[in-house]
PyMOL Python script that loads the backbone (N, CA, C, O; Angstrom):
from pymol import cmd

cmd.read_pdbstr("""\
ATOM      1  N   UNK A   1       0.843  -1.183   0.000  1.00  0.00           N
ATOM      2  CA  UNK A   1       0.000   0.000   0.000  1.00  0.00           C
ATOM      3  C   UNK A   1       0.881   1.236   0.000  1.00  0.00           C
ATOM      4  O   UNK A   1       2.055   1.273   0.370  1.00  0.00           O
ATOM      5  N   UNK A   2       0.148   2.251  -0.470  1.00  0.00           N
ATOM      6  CA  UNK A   2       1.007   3.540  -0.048  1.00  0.00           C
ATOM      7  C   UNK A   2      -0.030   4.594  -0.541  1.00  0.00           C
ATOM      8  O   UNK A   2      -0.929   4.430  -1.365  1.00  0.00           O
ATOM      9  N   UNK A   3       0.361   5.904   0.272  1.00  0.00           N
ATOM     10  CA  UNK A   3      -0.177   7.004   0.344  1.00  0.00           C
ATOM     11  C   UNK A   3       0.039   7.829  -0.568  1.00  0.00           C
ATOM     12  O   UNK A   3       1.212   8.044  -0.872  1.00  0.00           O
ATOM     13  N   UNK A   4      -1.146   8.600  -1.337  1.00  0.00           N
ATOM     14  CA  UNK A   4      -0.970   9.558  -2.337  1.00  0.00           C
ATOM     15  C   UNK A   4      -0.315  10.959  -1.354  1.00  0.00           C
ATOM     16  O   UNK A   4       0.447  11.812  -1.810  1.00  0.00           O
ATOM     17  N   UNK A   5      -0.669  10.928  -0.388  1.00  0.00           N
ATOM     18  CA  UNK A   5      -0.465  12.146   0.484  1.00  0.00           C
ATOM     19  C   UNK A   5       0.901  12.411   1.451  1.00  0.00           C
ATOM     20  O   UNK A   5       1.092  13.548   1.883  1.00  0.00           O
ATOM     21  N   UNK A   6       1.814  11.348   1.763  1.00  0.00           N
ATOM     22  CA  UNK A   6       2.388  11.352   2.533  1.00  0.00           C
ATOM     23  C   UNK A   6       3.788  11.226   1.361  1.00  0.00           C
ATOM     24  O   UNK A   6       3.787  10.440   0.413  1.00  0.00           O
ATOM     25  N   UNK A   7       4.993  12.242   1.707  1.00  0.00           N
ATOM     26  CA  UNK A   7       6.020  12.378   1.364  1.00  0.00           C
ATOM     27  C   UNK A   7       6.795  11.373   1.463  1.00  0.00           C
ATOM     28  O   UNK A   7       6.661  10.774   2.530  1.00  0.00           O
ATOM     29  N   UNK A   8       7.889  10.771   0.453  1.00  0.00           N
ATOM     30  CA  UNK A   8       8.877   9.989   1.141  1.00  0.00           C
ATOM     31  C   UNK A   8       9.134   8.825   2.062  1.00  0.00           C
ATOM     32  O   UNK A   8      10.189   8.537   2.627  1.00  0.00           O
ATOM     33  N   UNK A   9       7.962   8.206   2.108  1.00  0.00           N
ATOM     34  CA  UNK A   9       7.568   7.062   2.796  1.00  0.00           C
ATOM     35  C   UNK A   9       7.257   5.735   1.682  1.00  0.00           C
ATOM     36  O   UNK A   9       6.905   5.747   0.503  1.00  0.00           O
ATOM     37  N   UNK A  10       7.485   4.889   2.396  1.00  0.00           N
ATOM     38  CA  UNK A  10       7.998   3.423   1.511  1.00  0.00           C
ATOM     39  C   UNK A  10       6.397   2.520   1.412  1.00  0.00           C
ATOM     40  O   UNK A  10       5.449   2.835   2.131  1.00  0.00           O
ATOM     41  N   UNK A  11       6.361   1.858   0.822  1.00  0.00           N
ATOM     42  CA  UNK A  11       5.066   0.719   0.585  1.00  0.00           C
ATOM     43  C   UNK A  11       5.037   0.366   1.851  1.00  0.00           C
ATOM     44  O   UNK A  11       6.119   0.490   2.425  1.00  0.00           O
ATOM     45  N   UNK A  12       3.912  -0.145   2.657  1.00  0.00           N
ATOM     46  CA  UNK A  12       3.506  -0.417   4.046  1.00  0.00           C
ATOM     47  C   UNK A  12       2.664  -1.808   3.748  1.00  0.00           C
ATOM     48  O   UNK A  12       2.435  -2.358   2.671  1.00  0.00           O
ATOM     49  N   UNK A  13       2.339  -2.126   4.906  1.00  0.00           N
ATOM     50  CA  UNK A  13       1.777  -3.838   4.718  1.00  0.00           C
ATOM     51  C   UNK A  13       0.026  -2.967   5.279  1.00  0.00           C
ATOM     52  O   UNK A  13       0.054  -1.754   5.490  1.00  0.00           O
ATOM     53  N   UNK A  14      -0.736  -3.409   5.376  1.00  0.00           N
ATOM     54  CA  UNK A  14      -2.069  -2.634   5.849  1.00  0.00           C
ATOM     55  C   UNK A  14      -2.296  -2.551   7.461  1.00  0.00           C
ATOM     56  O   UNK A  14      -2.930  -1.696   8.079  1.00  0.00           O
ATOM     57  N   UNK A  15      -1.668  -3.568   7.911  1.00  0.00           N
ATOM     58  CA  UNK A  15      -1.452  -2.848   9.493  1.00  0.00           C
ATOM     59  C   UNK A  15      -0.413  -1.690   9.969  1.00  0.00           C
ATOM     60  O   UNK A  15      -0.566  -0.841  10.848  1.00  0.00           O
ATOM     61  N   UNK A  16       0.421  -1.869   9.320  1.00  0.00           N
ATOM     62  CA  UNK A  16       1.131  -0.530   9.369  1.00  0.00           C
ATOM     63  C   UNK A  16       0.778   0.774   8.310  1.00  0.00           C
ATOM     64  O   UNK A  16       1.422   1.817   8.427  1.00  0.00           O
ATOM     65  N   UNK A  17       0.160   0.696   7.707  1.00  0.00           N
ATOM     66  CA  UNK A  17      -0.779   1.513   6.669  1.00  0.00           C
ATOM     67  C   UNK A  17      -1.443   2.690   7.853  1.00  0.00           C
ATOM     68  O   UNK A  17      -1.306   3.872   8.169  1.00  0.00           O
ATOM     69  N   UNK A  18      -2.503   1.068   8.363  1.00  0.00           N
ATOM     70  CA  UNK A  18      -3.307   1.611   8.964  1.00  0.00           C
ATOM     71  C   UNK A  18      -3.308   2.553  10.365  1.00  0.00           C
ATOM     72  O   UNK A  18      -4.063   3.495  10.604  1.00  0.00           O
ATOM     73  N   UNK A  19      -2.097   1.944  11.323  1.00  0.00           N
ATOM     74  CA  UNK A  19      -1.477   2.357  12.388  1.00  0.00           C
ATOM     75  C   UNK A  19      -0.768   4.068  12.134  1.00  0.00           C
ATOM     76  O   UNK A  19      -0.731   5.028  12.904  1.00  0.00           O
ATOM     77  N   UNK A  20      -0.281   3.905  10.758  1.00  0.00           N
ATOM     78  CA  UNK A  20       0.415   5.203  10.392  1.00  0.00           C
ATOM     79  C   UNK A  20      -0.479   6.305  10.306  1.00  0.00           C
ATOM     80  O   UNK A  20      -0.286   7.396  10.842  1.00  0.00           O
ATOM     81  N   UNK A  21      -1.752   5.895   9.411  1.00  0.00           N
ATOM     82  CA  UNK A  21      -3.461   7.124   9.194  1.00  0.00           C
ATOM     83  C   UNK A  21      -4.147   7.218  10.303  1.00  0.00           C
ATOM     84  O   UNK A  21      -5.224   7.797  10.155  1.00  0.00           O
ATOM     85  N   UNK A  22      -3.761   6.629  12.025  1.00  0.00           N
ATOM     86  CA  UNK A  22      -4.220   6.835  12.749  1.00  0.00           C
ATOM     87  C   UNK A  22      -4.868   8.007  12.755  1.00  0.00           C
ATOM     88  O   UNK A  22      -6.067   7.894  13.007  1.00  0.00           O
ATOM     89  N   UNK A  23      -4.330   9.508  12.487  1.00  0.00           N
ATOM     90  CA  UNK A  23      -4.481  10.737  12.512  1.00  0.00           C
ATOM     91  C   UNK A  23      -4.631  11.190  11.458  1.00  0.00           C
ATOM     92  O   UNK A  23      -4.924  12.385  11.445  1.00  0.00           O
ATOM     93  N   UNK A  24      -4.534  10.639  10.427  1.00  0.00           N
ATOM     94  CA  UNK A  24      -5.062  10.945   8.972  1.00  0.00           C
ATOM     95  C   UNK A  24      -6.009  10.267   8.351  1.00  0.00           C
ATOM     96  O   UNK A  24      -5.643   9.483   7.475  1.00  0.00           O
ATOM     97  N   UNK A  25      -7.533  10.407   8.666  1.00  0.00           N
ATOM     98  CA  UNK A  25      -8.138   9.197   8.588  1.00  0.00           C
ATOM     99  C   UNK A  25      -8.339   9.709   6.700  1.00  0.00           C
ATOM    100  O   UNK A  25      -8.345   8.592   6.182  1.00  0.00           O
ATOM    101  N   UNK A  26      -8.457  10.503   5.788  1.00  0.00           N
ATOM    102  CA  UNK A  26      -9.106  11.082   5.278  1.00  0.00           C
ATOM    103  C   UNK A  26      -7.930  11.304   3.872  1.00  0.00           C
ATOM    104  O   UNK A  26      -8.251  11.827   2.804  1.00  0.00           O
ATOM    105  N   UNK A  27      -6.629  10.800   4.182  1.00  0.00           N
ATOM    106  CA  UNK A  27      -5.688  10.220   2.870  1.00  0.00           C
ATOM    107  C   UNK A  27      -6.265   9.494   2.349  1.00  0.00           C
ATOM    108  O   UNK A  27      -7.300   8.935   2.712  1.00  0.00           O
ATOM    109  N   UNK A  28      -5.321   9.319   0.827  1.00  0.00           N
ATOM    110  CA  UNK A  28      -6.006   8.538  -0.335  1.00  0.00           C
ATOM    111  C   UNK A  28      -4.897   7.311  -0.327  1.00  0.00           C
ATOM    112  O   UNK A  28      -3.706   7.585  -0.174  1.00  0.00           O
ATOM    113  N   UNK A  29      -5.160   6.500  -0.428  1.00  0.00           N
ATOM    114  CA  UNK A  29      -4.582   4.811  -0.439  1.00  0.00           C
ATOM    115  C   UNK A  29      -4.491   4.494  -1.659  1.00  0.00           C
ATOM    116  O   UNK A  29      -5.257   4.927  -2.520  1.00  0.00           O
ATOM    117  N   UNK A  30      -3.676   3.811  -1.844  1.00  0.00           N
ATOM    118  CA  UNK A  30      -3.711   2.940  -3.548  1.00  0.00           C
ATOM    119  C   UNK A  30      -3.268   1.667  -2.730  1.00  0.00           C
ATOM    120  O   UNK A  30      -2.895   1.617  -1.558  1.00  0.00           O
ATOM    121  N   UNK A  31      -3.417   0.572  -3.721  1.00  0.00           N
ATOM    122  CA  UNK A  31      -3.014  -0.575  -3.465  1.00  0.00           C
ATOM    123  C   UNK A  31      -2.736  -1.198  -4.767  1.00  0.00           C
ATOM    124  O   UNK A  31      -3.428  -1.100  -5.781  1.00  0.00           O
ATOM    125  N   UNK A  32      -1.317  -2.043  -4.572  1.00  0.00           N
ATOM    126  CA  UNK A  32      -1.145  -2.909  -5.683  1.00  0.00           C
ATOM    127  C   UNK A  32      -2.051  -4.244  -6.462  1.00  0.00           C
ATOM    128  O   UNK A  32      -2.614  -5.256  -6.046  1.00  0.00           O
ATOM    129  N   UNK A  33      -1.925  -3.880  -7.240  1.00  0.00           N
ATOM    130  CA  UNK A  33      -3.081  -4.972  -7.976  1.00  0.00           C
ATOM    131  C   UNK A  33      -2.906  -4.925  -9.679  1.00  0.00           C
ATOM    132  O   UNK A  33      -3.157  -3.929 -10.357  1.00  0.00           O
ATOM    133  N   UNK A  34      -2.479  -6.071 -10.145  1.00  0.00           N
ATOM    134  CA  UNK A  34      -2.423  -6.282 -11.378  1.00  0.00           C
ATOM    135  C   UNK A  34      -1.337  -5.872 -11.911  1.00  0.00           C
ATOM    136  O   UNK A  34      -1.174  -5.983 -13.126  1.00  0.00           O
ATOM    137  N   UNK A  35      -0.435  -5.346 -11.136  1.00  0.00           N
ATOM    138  CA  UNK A  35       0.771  -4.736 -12.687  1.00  0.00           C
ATOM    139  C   UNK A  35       0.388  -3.290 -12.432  1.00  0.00           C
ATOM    140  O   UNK A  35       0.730  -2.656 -13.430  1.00  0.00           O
ATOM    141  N   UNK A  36      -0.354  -2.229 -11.242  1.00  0.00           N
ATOM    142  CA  UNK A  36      -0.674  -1.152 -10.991  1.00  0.00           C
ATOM    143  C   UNK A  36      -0.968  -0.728  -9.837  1.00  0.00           C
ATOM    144  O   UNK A  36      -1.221  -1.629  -9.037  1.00  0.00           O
ATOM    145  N   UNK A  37      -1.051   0.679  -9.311  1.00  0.00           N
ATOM    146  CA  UNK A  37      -1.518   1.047  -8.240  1.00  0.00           C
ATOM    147  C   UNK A  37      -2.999   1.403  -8.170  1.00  0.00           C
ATOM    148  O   UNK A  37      -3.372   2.298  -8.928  1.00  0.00           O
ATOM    149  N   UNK A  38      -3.790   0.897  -7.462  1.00  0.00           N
ATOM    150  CA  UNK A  38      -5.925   1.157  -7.765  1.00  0.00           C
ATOM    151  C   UNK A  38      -5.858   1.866  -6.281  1.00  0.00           C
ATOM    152  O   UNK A  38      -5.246   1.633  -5.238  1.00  0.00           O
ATOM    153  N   UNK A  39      -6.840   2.887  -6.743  1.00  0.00           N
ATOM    154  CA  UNK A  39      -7.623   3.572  -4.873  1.00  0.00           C
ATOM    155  C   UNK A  39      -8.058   2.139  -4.321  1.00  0.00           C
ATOM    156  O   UNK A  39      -8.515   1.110  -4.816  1.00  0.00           O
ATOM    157  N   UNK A  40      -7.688   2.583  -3.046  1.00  0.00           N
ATOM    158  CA  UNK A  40      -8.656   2.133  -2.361  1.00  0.00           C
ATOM    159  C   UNK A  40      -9.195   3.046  -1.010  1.00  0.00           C
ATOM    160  O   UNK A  40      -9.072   4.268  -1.086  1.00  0.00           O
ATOM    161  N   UNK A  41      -9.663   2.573  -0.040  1.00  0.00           N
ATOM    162  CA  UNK A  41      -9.898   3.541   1.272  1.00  0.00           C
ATOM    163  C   UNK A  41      -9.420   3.011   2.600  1.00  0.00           C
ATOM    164  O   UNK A  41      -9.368   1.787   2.713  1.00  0.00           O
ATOM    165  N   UNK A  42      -9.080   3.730   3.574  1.00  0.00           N
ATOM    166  CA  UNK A  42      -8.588   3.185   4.451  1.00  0.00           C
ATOM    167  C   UNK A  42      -9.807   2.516   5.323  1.00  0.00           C
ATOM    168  O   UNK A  42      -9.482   1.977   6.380  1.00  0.00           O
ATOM    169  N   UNK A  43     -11.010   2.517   4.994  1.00  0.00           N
ATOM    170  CA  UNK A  43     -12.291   1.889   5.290  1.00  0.00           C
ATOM    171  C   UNK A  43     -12.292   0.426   4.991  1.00  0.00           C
ATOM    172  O   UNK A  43     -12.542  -0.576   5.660  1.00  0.00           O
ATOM    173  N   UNK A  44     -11.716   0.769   3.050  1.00  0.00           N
ATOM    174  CA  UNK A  44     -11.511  -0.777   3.370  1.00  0.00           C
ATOM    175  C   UNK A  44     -10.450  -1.914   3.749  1.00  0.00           C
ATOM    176  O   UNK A  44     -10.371  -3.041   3.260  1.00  0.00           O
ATOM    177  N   UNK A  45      -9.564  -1.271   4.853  1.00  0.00           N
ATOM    178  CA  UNK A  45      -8.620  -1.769   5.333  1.00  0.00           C
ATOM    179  C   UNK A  45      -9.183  -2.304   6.731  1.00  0.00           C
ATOM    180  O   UNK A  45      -8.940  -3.320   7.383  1.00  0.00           O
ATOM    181  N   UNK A  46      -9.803  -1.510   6.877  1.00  0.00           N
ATOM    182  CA  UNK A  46     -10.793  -1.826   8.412  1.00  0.00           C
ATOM    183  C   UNK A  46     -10.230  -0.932   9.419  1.00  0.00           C
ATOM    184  O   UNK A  46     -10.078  -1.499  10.501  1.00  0.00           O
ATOM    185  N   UNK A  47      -9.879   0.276   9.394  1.00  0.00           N
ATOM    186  CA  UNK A  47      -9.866   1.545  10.249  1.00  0.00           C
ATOM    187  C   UNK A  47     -10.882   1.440  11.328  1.00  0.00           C
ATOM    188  O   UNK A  47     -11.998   0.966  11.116  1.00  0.00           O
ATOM    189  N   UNK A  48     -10.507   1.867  12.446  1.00  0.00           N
ATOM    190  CA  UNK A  48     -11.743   2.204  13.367  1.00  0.00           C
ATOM    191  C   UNK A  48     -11.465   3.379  14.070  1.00  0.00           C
ATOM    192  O   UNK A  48     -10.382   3.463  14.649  1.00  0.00           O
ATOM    193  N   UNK A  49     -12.288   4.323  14.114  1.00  0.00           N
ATOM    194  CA  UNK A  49     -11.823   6.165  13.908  1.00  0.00           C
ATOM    195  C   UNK A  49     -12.476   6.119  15.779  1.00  0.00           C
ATOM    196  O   UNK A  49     -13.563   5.704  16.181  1.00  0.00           O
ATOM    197  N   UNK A  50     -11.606   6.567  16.376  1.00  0.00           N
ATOM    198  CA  UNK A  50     -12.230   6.679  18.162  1.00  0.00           C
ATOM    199  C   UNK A  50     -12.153   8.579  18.407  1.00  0.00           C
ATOM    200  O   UNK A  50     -11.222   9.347  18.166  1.00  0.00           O
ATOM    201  N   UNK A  51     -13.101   8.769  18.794  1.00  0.00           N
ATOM    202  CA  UNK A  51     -13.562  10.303  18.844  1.00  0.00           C
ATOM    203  C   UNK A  51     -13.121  10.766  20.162  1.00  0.00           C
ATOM    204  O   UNK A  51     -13.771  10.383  21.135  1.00  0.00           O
ATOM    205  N   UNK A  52     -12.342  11.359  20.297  1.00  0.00           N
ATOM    206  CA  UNK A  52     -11.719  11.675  21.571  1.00  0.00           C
ATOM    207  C   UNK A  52     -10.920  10.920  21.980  1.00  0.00           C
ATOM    208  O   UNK A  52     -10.660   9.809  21.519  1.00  0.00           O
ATOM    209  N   UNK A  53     -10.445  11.446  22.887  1.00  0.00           N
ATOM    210  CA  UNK A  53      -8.922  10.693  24.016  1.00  0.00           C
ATOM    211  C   UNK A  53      -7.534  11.320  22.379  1.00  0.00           C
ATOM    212  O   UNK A  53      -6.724  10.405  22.230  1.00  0.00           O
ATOM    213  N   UNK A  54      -7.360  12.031  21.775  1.00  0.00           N
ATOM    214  CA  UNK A  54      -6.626  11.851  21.239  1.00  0.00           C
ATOM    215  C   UNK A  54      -6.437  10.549  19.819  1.00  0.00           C
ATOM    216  O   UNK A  54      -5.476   9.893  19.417  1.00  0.00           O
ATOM    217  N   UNK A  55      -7.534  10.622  19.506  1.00  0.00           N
ATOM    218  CA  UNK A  55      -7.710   9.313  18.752  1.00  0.00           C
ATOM    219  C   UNK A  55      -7.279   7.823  19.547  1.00  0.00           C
ATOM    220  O   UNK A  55      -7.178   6.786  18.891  1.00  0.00           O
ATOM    221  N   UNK A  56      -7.079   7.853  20.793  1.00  0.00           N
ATOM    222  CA  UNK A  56      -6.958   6.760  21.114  1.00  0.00           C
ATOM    223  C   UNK A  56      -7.938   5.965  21.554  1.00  0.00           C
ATOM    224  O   UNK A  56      -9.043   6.426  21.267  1.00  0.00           O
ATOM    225  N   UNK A  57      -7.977   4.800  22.227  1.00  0.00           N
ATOM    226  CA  UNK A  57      -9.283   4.113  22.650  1.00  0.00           C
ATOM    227  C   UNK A  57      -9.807   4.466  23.909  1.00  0.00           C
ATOM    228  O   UNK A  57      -9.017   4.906  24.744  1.00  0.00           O
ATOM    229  N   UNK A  58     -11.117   4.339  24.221  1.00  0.00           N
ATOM    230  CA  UNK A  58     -11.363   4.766  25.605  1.00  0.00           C
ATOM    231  C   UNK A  58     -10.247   4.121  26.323  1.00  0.00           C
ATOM    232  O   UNK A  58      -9.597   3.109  26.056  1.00  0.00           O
ATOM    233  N   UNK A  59     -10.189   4.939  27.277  1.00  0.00           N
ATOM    234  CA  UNK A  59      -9.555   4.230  28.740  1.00  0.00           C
ATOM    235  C   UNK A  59     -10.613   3.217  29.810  1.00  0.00           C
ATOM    236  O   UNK A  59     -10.155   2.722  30.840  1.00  0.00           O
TER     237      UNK A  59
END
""", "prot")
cmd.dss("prot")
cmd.show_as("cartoon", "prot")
cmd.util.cbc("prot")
cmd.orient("prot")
């Protein structure tokens, strides 16, 4: 995977994709497929967006 938005950063596996957009829920994703890079969303990586605490999980 990798980010249309993020500078200088290397292909990621989707848990580290996902761990990285913690705070960017709202970048654009591509993913390899076929001989190319296709959108995809970090939705369909399985993101789960927590509203407060700092994006972290409740305590």
């Amino acid at each position: 995977l990798r980010c249309t938005q993020c500078f200088n950063t290397p292909l990621l596996c989707s848990s580290c994709c996902l761990n990285q957009h913690r705070q960017n829920p709202f970048h654009q994703i591509q993913s390899w497929d076929d001989g190319f890079f296709k959108d995809c969303s970090l939705d369909e990586l399985g993101i789960v967006l927590y509203l407060g605490h700092a994006g972290e999980r409740c305590p």
